[in-house]
N, C-alpha and C positions, 0 to 999 in steps of 0.2 A: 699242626706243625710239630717238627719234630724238638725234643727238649733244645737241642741246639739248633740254629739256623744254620743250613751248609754252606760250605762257602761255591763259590758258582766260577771257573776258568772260562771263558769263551774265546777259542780260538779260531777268528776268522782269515781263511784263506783268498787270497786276489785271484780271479780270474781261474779258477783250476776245475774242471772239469770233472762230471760226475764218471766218466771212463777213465779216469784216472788215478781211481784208488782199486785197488787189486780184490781187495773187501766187498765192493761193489759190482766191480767188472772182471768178472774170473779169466778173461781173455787180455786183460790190462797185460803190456809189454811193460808196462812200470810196476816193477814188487814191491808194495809202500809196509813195511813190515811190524812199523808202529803202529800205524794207523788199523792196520789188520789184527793187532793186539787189543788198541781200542774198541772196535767192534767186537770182537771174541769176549769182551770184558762186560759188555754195555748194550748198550742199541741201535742196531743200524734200520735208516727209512727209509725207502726205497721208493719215497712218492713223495720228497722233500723239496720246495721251492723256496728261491727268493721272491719279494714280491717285483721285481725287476730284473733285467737281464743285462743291467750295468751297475756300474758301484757307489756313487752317492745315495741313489734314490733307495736302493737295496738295506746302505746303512742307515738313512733317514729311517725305516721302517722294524728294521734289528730293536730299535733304540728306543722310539716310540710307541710301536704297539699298533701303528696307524699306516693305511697304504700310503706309498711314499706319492702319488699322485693328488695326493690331499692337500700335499704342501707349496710352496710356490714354486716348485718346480718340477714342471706342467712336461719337459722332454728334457733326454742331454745328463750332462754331471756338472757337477763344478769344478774349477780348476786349482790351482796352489796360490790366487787371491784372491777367490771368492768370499765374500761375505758369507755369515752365518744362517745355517737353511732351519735347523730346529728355532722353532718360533718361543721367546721369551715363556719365559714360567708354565711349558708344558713338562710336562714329567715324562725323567726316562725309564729306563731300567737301573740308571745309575743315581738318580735324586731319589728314586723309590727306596732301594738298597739302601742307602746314604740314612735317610731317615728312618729304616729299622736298625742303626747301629751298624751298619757295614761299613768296612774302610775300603775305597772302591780306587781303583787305580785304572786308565787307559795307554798304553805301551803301545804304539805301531802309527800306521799311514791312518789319518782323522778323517778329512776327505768332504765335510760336514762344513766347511768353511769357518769364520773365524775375520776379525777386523784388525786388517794390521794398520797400525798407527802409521800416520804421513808426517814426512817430513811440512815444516811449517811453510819453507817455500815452496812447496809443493803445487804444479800449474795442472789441478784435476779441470780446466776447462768445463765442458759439456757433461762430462765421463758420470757424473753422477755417482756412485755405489763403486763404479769400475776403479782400479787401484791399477796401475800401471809399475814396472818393477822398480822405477828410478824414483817413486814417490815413499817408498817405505822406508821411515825409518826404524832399523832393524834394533837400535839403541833402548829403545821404547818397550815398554810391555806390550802383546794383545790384548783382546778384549775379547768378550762372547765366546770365548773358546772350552774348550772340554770340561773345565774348572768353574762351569758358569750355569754346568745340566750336568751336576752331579758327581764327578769324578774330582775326588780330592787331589789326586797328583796327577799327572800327564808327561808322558818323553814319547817325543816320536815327532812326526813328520806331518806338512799340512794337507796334501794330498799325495794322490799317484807317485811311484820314485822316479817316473819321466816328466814330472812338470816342477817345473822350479818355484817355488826360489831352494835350492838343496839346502838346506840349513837343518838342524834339530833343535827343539821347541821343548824347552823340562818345564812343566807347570803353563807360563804365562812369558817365558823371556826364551829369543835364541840362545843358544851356549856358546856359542861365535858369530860375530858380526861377518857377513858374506863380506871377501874382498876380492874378487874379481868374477868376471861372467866365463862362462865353458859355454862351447859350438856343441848345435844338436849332434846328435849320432844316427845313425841307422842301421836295421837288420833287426837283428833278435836283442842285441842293447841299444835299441833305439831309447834316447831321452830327449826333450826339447832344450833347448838352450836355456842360459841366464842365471845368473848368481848362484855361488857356490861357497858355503865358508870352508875354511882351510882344515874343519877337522871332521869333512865330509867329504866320504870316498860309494859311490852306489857301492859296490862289491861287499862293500861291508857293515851297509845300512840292516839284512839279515840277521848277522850275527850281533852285532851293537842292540839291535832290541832284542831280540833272544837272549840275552844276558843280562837286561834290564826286566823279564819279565820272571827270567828264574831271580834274579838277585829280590825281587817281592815277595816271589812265594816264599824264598827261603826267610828273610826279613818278617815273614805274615805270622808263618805256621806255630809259634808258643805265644800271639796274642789269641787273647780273650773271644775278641766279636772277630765273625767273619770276615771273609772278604767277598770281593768282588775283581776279579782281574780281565780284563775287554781285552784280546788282546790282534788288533786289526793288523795281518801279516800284507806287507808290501810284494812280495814272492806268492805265482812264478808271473804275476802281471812283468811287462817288459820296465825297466830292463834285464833280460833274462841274465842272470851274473851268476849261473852257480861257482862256489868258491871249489879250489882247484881239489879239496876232498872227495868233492859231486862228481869235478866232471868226468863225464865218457861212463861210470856207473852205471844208467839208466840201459844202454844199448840201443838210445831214439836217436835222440837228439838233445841238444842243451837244453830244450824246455822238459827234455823226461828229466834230466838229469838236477835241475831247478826244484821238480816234484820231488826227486829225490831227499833233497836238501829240504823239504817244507816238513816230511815225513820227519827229518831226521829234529826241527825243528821239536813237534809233538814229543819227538822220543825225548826229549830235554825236559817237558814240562812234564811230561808222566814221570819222571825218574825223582825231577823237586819234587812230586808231592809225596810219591814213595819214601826218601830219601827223608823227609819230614812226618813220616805216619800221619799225612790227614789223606790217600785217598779214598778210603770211604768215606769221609765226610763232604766231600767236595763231587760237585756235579762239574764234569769235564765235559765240556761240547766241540767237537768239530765240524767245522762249516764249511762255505763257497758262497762268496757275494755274488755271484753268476756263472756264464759258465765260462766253457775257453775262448781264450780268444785268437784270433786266424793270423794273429802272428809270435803263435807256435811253430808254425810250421806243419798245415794240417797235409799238404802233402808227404813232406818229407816222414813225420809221424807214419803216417797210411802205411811207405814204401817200409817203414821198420815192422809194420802189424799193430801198431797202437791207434786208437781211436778215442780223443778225449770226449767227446761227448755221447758214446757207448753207441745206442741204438736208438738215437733220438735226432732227431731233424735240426740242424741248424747249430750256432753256438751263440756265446754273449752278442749282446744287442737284440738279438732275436724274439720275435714272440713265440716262435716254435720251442718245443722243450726243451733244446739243445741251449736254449737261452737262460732261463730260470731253471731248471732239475737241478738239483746241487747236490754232492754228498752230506749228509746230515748225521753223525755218529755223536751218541750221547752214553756216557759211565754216571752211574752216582749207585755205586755197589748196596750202600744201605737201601736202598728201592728197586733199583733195575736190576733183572735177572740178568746173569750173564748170558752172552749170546742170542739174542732178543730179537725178532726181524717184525719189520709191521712195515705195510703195505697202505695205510694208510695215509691220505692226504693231507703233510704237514707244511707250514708255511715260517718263516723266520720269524713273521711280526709277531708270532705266538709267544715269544721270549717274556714279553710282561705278564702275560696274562698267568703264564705257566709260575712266576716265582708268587705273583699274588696268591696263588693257591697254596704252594707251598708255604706262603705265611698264614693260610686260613682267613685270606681275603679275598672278598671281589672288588672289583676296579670302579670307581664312580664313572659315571657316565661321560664326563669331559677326561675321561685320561683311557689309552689302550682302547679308542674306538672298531678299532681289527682286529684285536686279540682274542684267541681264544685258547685257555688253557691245556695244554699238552699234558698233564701228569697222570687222569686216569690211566691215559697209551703208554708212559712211561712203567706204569705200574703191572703192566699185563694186559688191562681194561680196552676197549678200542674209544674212539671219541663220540659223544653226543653229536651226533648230524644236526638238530634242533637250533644248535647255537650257531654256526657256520654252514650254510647249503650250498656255499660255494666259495672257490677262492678265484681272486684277480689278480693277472700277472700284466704286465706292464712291460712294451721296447722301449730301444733308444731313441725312437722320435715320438715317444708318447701312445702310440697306439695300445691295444687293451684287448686282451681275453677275458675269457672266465671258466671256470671248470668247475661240472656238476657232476658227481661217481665219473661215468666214462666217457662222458659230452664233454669238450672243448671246443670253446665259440670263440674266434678271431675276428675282431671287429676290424679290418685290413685288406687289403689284396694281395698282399705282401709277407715277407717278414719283419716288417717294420723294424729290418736294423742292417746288417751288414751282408747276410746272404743273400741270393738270388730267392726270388726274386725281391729286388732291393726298390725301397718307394722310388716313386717314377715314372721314367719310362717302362722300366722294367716290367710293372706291373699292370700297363696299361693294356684292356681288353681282358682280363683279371676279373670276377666278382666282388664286390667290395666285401663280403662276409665269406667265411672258413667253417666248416663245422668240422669236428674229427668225432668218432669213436676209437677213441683209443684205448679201449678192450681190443676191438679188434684189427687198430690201426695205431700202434704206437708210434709211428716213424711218420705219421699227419701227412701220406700218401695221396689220397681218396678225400676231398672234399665232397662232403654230403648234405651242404647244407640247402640243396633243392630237394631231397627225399625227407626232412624232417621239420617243415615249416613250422611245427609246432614250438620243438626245441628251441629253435634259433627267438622265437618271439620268449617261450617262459625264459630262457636267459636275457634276453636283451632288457625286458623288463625285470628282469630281478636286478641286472648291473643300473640298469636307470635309478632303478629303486636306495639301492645302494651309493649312490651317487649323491642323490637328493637330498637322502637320511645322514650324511654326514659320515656314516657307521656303518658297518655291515653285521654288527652284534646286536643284542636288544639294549634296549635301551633309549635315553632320550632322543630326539635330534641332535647332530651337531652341524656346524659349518664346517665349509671347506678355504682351506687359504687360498685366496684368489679369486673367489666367487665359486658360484656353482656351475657355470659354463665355462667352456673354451675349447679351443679350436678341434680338437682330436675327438673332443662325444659330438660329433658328426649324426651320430643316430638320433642327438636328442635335440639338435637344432631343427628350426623350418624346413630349409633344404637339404636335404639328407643325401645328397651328391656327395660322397668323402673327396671326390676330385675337384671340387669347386673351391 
């Protein structure tokens, strides 16, 4: 480790599209100019995934190290009163930090859920866990929330900026008690209905934490121990709001133009750390919880020449690439050469395993079950195959791939999420298995999995295996939350009918 520990920025992007950094996509109609500084600075990966192609599950695995399908939640996201999906006294990235001296901070959309206190009359019936909007009292602290796994302060929001309750959350308490409800929307600022406090405007939900997230670094940069700054952006997920700076910029449409504004977001937190002489010591990450989603406007996009999900099949929800592939750009000047490109296969949950190294740690066995260190790749080095022989990506109804070098195996018939063809009907008369080579089929065209019976069985049993093992690293067993079965490992049941 190095004499100082760095301090670590993570900035995660909602919903934005690996063809939609210019850095990425030389053909992107959006010129993200920050972000292409970023890269030019640092590292860009060009084989980078979430472990899910939605955004709970995505962050559930950012955080813990562990695929998000380990946890109880088996398809889907959570909503803005969900209960808390990280499970009591697991370690994050942010308890990990926390306990070598880092002052760790999360700023943005949490998503992760969280228990909001019920009012005492409160008639929860049958509902069980379920939290109805009219039962919360808003007077009250949460519980289980960001300050409970690791992160000393918290501002921001409890999920998506289209699910309510709209309110801002500092630490453990709203900042304004909600007093009246707002009617859904629809289009491109689509949000759902339902309580709104009075000093909540979406439009400016963006800039409010962008200012919360520079006011830390500036706040951070003449203490001592490092930090840690998470910083989960609500943008360009709908409601697409670029503010009147962005719009018509881009030359798409209001979701280029949103990108715009995410770009200009980074340019904000590259300038605090400049502006503070610590960025070489800080490792700056940019992300995508998944990929875009089709209400950008994947026509209207097209008709400009932009293509957010590049040359990849499908978008969020999807188990096709276009679902998980995300941009992935990382700077920490003291290690990574500038301008750096690797082609190798990296994943999000690698987040813990990668600073464990950087402290000159390995990970006990119950903590960062998925994880596997990124820093050799960071350094020039390529990664140990040994540790990781494959990664698993996960749709929005649960279904599951795997990807070994250029095999990719889709346990589905479908895209297991919002494309065609979509579970169902759709898929019916369909094979229930996918294989791709995508060496030679990046755009998952050509199903092969009748010419390579061997492939599809050493995957199938390697994901089983992995499944079983609790882990996909060495190490001891673990469980899994929820048991070891259910419904979507269709492969590993009696009847192996996925349409049954």
């Amino acid at each position: 480790m190095a004499e100082r520990a760095p301090n670590l920025v993570y900035i995660l992007a909602d919903d934005m599209g690996y063809g939609d950094l210019s850095c990425l996509n030389p053909a992107s109609k959006i010129r993200t100019p920050h972000l292409d500084r970023l890269a030019a600075q640092g590292l860009r990966c060009t084989d980078a995934h979430a472990t899910s192609a939605v955004c709970t599950p995505s962050r559930y695995s950012i955080l813990t190290g562990r695929y998000n399908w380990r946890s109880a939640l088996k398809r889907g996201v959570n909503w803005g009163y969900s209960p808390r999906l990280i499970e009591p006294k697991r370690v994050t990235v942010a308890s990990y930090l926390q306990a070598r001296n880092y002052t760790t901070m999360c700023v943005g959309k949490w998503h992760l859920g969280w228990t909001w206190p019920r009012r005492p009359d409160a008639d929860v019936g049958d509902r069980g866990d379920d939290v109805d909007t009219f039962d919360v009292d808003y007077t009250r602290a949460i519980t289980d929330g960001p300050t409970t796994v690791g992160f000393e302060h918290f501002f921001g929001i409890s999920a998506s900026l289209d699910m309510p309750p709209y309110v801002y959350v500092e630490d453990d308490r709203v900042t304004t008690i909600p007093d009246r409800n707002i009617d859904a929307t629809e289009g491109k600022q689509f949000w759902r209905g339902g309580p709104i406090a009075p000093d909540f405007a979406h439009a400016d939900v963006l800039p409010t934490l962008t200012r919360k997230a520079v006011d830390f670094i500036d706040g951070q940069a003449s203490n001592a121990p490092p930090f840690f700054l998470y910083f989960p952006l609500p943008a360009p997920h709908t409601p697409i709001l670029p503010t009147p700076q962005f719009a018509g910029t881009s030359k798409t449409n209001a979701y280029g133009d949103f990108c715009l504004q995410v770009d200009d977001v980074v340019g904000q937190i590259m300038a605090a750390l400049d502006r503070n002489g610590i960025s070489d010591e800080t490792i700056l990450i940019f992300t995508a919880d998944n990929g875009c989603s089709p209400m950008a406007d994947f026509a209207e996009l097209a008709a400009a020449g932009h293509h957010p999900s590049h040359v990849f099949r499908g978008h969020k929800a999807d188990i096709f690439e276009g679902g998980h592939r995300i941009p992935l750009l990382v700077r920490w000047p003291e290690q990574i050469a500038p301008g750096t490109e690797s082609d190798d296969t990296v994943c999000l949950v690698d987040l813990l395993a990668t600073m464990a190294d950087i402290h000159g740690e390995a990970l006990p066995d119950e903590v960062g079950e998925d994880s596997v260190s990124n820093l050799p790749l960071w350094r020039g080095g390529g990664l140990d195959g040994q540790l990781r022989q494959a990664t698993v990506h996960h749709s929005l109804d649960g279904s599951f791939s795997i990807r070994a070098g250029r095999w990719k195996l889709e346990l589905c018939a479908g895209s297991g999420g919002w494309s065609f063809p979509r579970p169902g009907p759709e898929c019916e008369g369909l094979p229930p298995i996918q294989l791709y080579d995508l060496d030679a089929d990046v755009g998952e065209q050509r199903n092969v999995q009748d010419e390579h019976p061997d492939i599809v069985e050493e995957l199938t049993d390697l994901l089983t295996r992995y499944v079983l093992d609790g882990r996909s690293t060495p190490g001891a067993a673990q469980g899994n939350t929820g048991g070891q079965l259910w419904e979507q490992l269709w492969w590993m049941q009696d009847d192996d009918d996925p349409s049954a």
